[in-house]
C-alpha positions as MATLAB code, in Angstrom:
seq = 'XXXXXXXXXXXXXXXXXXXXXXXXXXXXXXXXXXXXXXXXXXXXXXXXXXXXXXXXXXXXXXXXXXXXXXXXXXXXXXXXXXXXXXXXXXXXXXXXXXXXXXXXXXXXXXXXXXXXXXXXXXXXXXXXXXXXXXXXXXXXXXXXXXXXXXXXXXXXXXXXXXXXXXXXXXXXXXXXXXXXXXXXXXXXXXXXXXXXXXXXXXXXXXXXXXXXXXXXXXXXXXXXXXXXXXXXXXXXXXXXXXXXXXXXXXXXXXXXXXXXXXXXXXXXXXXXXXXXXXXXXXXXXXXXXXXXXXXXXXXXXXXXXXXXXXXXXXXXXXXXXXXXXXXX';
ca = [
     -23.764   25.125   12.263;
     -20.728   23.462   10.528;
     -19.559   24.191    7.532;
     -17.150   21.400    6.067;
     -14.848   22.200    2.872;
     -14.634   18.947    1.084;
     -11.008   18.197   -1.179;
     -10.831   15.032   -2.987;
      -6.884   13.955   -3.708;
      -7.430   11.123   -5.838;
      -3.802    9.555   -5.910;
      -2.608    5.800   -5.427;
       1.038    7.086   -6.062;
       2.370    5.643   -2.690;
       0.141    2.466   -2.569;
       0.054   -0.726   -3.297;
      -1.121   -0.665   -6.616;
      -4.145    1.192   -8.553;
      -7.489    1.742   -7.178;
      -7.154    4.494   -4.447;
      -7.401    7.219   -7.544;
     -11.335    6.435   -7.664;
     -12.337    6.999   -4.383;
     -12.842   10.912   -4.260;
     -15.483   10.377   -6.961;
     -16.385    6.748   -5.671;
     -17.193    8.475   -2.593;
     -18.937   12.020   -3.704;
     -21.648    9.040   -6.143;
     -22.169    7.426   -2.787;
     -23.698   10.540   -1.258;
     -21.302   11.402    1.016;
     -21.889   15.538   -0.034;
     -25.400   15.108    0.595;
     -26.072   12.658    3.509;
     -23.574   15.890    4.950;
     -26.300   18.642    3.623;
     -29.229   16.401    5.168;
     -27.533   17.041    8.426;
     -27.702   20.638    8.080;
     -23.895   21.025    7.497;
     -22.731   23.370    4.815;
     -20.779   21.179    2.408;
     -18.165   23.531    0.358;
     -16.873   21.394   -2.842;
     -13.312   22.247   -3.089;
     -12.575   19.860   -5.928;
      -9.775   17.566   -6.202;
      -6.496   17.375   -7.049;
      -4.728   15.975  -10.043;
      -5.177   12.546  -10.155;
      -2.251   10.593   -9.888;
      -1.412    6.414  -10.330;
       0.394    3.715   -8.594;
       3.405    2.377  -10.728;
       5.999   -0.315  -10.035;
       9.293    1.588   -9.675;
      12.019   -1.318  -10.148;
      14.360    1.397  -10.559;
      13.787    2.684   -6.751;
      12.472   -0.618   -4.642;
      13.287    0.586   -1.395;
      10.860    3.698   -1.837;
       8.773    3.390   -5.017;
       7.263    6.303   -6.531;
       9.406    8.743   -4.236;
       8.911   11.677   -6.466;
       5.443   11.311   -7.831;
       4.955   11.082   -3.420;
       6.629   14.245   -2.800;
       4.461   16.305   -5.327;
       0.900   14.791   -4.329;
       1.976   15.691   -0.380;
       3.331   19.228   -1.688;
      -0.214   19.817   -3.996;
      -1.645   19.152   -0.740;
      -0.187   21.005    1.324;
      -0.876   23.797   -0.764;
      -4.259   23.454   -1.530;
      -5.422   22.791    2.217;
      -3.389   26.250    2.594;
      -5.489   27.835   -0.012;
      -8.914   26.679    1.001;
      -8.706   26.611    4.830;
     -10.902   29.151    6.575;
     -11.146   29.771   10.762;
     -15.242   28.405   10.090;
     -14.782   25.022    7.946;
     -13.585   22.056    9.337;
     -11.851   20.105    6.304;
     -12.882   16.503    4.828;
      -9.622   15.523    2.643;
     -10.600   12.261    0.725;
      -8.171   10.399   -0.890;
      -5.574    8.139   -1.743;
      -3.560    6.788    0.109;
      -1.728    7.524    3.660;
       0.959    9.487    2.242;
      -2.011   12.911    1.654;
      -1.733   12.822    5.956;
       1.515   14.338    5.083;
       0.630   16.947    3.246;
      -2.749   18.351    5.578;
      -0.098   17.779    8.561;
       2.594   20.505    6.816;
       0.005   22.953    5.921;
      -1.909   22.569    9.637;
       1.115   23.045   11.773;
       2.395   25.935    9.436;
      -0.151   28.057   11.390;
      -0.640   25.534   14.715;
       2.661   24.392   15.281;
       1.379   22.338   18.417;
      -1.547   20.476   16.234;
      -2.510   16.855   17.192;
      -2.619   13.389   15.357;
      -5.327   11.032   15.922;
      -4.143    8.091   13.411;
      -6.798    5.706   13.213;
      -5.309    3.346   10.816;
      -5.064   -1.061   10.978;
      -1.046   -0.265   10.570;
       1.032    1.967   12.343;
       3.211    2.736    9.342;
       6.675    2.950   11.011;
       8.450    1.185    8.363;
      11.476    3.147    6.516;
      13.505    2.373    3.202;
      15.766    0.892    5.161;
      13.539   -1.850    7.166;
      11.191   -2.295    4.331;
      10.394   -5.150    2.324;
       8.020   -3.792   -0.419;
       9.120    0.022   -0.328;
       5.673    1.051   -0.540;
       5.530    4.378    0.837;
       2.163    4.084    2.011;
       3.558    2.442    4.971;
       5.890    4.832    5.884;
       3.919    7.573    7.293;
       4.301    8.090   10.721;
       8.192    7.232   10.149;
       8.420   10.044    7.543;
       6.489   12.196   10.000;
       8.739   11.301   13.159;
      12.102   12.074   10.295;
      13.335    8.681   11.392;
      16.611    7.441   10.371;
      16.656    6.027    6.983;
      13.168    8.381    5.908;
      13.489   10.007    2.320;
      14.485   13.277    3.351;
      12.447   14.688    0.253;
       9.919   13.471    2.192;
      10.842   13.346    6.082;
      11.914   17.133    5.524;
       8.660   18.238    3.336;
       7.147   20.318    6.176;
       7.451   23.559    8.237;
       9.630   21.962   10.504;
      11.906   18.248   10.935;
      10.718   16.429   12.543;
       6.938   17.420   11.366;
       5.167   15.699   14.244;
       6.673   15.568   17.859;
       5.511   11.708   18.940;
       3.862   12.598   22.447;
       1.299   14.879   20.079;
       0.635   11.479   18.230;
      -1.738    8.664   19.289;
      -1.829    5.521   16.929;
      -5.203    4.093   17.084;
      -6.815    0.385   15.742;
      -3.450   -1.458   15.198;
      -2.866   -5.245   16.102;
      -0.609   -5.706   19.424;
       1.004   -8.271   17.924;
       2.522   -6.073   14.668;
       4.433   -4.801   16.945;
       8.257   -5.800   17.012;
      10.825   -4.989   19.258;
      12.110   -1.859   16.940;
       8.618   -0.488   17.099;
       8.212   -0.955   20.484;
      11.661    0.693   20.666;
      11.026    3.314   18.604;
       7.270    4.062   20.170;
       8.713    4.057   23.324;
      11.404    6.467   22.644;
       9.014    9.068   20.394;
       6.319    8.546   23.398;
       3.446    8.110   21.149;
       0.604    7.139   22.524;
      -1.149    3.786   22.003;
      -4.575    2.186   21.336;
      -4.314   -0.455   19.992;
      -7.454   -2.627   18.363;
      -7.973   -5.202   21.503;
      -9.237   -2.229   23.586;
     -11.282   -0.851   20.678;
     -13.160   -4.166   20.141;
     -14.307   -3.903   23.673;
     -14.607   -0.363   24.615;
     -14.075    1.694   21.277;
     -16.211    5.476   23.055;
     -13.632    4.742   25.581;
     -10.708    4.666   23.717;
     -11.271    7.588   21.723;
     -12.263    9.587   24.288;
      -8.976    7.945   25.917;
      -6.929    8.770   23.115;
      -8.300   12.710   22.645;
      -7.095   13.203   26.468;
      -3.347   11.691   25.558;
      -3.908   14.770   22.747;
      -5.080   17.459   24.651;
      -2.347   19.633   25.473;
      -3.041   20.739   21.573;
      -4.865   23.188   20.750;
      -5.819   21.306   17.220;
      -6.175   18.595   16.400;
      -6.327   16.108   12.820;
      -8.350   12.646   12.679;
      -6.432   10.246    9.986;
      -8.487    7.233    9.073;
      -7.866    4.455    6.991;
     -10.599    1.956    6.183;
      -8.390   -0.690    6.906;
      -8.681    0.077   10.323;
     -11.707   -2.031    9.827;
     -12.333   -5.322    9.444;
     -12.229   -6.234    5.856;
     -15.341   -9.057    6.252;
     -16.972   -6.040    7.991;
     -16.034   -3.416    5.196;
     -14.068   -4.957    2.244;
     -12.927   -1.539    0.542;
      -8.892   -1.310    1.714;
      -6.769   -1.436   -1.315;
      -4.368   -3.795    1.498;
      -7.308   -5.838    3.200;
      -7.672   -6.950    6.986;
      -9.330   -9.730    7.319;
     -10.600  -11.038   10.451;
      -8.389   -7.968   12.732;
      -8.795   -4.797   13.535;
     -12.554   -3.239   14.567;
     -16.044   -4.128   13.428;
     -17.782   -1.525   11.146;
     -20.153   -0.392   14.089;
     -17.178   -0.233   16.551;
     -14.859    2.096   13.790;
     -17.819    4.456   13.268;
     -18.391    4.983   17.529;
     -14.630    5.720   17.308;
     -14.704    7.774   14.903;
     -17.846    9.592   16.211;
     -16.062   10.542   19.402;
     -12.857   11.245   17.549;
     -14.395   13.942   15.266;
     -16.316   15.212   18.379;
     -13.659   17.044   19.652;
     -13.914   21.086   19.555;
      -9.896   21.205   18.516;
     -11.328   18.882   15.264;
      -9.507   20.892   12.020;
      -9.391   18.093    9.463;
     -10.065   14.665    8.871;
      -8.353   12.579    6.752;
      -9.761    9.129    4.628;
      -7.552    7.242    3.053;
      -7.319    3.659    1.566;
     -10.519    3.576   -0.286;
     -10.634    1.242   -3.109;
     -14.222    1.190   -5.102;
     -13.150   -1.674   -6.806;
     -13.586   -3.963   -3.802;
     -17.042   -2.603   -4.092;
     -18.789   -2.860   -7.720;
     -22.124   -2.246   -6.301;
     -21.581    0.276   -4.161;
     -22.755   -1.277   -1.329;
     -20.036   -0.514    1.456;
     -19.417    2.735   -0.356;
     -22.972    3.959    0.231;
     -22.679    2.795    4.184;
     -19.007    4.834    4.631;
     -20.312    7.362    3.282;
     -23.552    7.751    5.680;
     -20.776    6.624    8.329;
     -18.717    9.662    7.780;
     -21.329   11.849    7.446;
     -22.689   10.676   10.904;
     -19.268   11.363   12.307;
     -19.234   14.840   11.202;
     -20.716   17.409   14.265;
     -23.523   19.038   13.459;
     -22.036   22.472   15.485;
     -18.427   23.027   15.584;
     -17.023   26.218   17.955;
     -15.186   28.664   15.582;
     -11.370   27.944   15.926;
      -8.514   30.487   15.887;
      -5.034   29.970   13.624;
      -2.745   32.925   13.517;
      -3.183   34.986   10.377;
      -1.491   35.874    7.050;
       0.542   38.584    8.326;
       2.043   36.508   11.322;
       5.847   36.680   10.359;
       6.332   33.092   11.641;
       4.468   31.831    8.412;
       7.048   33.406    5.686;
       7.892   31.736    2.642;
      11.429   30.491    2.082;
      12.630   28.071   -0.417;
      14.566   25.044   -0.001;
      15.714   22.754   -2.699;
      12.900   22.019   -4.802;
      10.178   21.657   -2.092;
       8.376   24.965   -0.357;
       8.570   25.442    3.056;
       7.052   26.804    5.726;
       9.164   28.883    8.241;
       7.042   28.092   11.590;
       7.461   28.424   15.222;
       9.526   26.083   16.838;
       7.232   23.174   19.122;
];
């Protein structure tokens, strides 16, 4: 049976404001722990993190918050590295996009091949220099490819620069047309792989299953999802709300069913939460049993090099730690 290890990271440092901080708790009083036990899973409480707050940063506008950023991804990083075993799949719930960042570095410290399913309403490929808002939250993906103009306390964070290789990347439940010709330019040129929310509104088993074969050359793989992937009228819990776009709740959860089906699963990742779209606890209660549902019920033991493997020696650079790993 499947044992899940459960790590709440309850920061809004990178978003758009407060909120985000809640959710880990939000969450855990919605019965997300035990809809997971009625399903026969082993549920393994790993806490959470510090919590940590959204504030305005007029002094840095181009990338707010850098540093508070840098240590929530590094406190990731090496907590996931502390409670990861070869027989738990992890459930990081957080917080904003920014935690992907941190599971990411400590995953491909010991996979360096490891996959990104990033089921999110925004493809987060904006940098300090093309940003209006400088909210790092939507920076992601760019921080992951390193690309130019990325904080590199934050593009360089991981095992390697760039962290993520774009052909081991698909970006799932965006609009086609938040797209400009710099994305496309820059998609096209990282070869991510696209699915974008038109074909998940009409086929959304398909496109997962679509989007796990444009992954499978890894031999891991990570599901990121943001709520906002999801229709706001549908589910009105994003801290940055999308109305009337993206997928219906039904259509999100098939997705997500299919995503977290794979054998190479190793963590998923839920970001965006913001209970205070939800004072009764209504859509909290029904993302909860959602995620729960998405969870398999058997998951095939997976193998990650061990302790001793000299690829995975410490070494210090500047203030972050770093992971020496094998090269992709």
């Amino acid at each position: 049976m499947t044992a899940v290890t459960v790590l709440g990271v309850p920061s809004s440092a990178g978003a758009y404001g407060v909120g985000l901080e809640r959710a880990p708790d939000a969450l855990r009083e919605a019965g997300l722990l035990d809809a997971l036990r009625r399903r026969g899973i082993e549920v393994r409480d790993a806490g959470d993190l510090p919590v940590r707050q959204f504030r305005p940063d007029p002094a840095h506008r181009k990338q707010q918050n850098l540093e508070s950023v840098v240590e929530v991804v590094q406190d990731v990083e090496r907590r996931v590295r502390d409670i990861r075993t070869d027989d738990s799949l992890l459930l990081v719930i957080g917080g904003d996009c920014t935690i992907t960042l941190g599971v990411v570095s400590a995953l491909a410290a010991d996979q360096p091949d490891v996959a990104l399913a990033y089921f999110d309403g925004d493809i987060d490929l904006s940098t300090p220099l093309t940003t209006r808002s400088g909210i790092l939250d939507a920076m992601g993906i760019a921080h992951m490819l390193a690309l130019e103009g990325t904080a590199p306390q934050l593009s360089g964070i991981g095992c390697r620069t760039p962290l993520m290789p774009g052909k081991r990347i698909a970006l799932i439940g965006y609009e086609d047309d938040d797209l400009d010709d710099d994305w496309r330019t820059i998609i096209r040129t990282h070869e991510l792989a696209l699915f974008p929310a038109s074909k998940l509104r009409e086929q959304p088993v398909a496109t997962a299953t679509d989007a796990l074969a444009a992954l499978a050359e890894s031999s891991s793989l990570i599901v990121h999802f943001d709520v906002d992937a999801v229709d706001s009228t549908d589910l009105p819990l994003a801290l940055y709300p999308h109305f009337n776009a993206g997928s219906s709740r039904d259509q999100a959860a098939a997705c997500l069913k299919v995503l977290c089906s794979s054998p190479k699963l190793a963590a998923l990742v839920v970001t965006e939460v913001n209970p205070c779209r939800d004072p009764d606890g209504i859509y909290l209660r029904l993302l909860a049993a959602s995620l729960a549902e998405a969870i398999p019920e058997e998951q095939p033991a997976r193998q990650r090099s061990g302790p001793d493997d000299s690829r995975h020696a410490f070494r210090a650079t500047g203030t972050a730690r770093r992971v020496a790993c094998a090269s992709d």
